[in-house]
Structure formats: structure tokens, C-alpha cells
N, C-alpha and C positions, 0 to 999 in steps of 0.2 A: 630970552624966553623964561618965564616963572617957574617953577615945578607945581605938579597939582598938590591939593592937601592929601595927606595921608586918610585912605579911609576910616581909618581908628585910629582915637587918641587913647591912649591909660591915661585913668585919674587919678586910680590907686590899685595897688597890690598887696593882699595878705597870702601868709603863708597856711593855710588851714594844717597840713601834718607833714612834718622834717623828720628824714631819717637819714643814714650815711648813702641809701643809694638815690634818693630822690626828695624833690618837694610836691606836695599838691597844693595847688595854688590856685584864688582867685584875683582876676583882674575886674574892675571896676571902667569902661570903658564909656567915649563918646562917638558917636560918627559924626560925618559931615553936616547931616543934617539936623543936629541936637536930639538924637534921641540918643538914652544910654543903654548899655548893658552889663550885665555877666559873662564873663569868660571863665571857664573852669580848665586846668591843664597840670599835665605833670611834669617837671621840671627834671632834666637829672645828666648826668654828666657824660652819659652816652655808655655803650654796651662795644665790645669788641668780639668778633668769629673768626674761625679759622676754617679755611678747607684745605685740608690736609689732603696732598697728591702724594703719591708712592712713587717711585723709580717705573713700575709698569703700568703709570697712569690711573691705576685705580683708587677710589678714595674710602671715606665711612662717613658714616651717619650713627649717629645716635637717638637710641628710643629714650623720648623725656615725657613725662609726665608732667604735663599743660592745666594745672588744679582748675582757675578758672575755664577756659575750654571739658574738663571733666574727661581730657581720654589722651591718648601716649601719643606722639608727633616724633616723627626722625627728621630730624637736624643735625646741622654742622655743629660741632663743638664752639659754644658761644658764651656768654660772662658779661654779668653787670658792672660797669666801673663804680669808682668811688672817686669821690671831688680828687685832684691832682694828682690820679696814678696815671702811668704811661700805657699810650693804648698797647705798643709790642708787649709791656710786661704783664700786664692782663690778659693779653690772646696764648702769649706762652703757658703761662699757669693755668688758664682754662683747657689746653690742649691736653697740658698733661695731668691734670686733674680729672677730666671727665672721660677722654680718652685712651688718659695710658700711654702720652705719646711725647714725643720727644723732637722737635723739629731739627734737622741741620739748616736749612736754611729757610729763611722768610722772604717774601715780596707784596710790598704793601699794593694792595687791590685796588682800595680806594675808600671813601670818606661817603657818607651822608646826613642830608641832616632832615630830619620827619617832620 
């Protein structure tokens, strides 16, 4: 049994604007049935959080100030990567960067990809 065609083919890709945390990128695309398009997206090496649990269960959030959105959000202590850093050694540094905090132990949560 065959596999079906892939709904999109890339023709091409440029990079419109490169920085250390990300790309903005266009794709050049076909479908199945020859029409083409644009794809516009940002490329980037992925962001690492921590949720920091205490000995009595309790945790923190932090107020951030969200520029685009225009108003302050509490969140977990979280950090952009950069091309080949380690995600533990990014979530450590953002812990105790933003936080103030010091982990003894870690346990990886899990992974996703958007």
C-alpha cells in the first residue's frame, strides 16, 4: 500500500530576520492540487520553564510584563534558548535568574513541540 502525497510541498525558504533567539521565516509552498502559497513562521530553538515545588507543596509565579499583550501575566519562571544550549541549563539559569531560586533537584516534565 502507497503512502498519500504529503499535503504541502516547500519550494523554497527564505530567511526574512535572524537573531540568536529565533528566525522569521517564509516558506514558498505547493499543494496537491497545484496551487501555491506563503507560509510565514518563526523558527527558534525552543524556550525552557520550571515549576518550582517547595518541600510543603507550595510553588510561585511570577508577575511579567507581556509588552506585546500590553499588561503583567504570572507565570512560572521560564527562558528563551539559544541554538545548542541545554534545556536543564537554561531552566536552571532562568530559575535563578528570575526567581531567586536554587533548585536541589530537578525532574524532567516533559517536551513539546507547537
Amino acid at each position: 500500500m502507497s503512502e498519500a502525497p504529503a499535503p504541502f510541498s516547500r519550494l523554497s525558504r527564505r530567511v526574512l530576520v535572524e537573531n540568536a533567539w529565533h528566525r522569521y521565516c517564509l516558506d514558498r509552498y505547493v499543494r496537491r492540487d497545484g496551487t501555491e502559497g506563503d507560509y510565514y513562521y518563526i523558527d527558534m530553538p525552543g524556550s525552557c520553564g520550571t515549576v518550582p515545588i517547595f518541600a510543603d507543596g507550595s510553588t510561585v509565579l511570577l508577575q511579567v510584563r507581556r509588552y506585546l499583550l500590553g499588561c503583567d501575566l504570572w507565570e512560572f519562571p521560564i527562558g528563551g534558548m539559544k541554538t545548542g544550549e541545554v534545556p536543564l541549563e537554561v531552566a536552571q539559569h532562568e530559575l535563578e535568574e528570575e526567581a531567586g531560586l536554587v533548585a536541589g533537584q530537578w525532574t524532567e516534565l516533559g517536551q513539546f513541540a507547537p
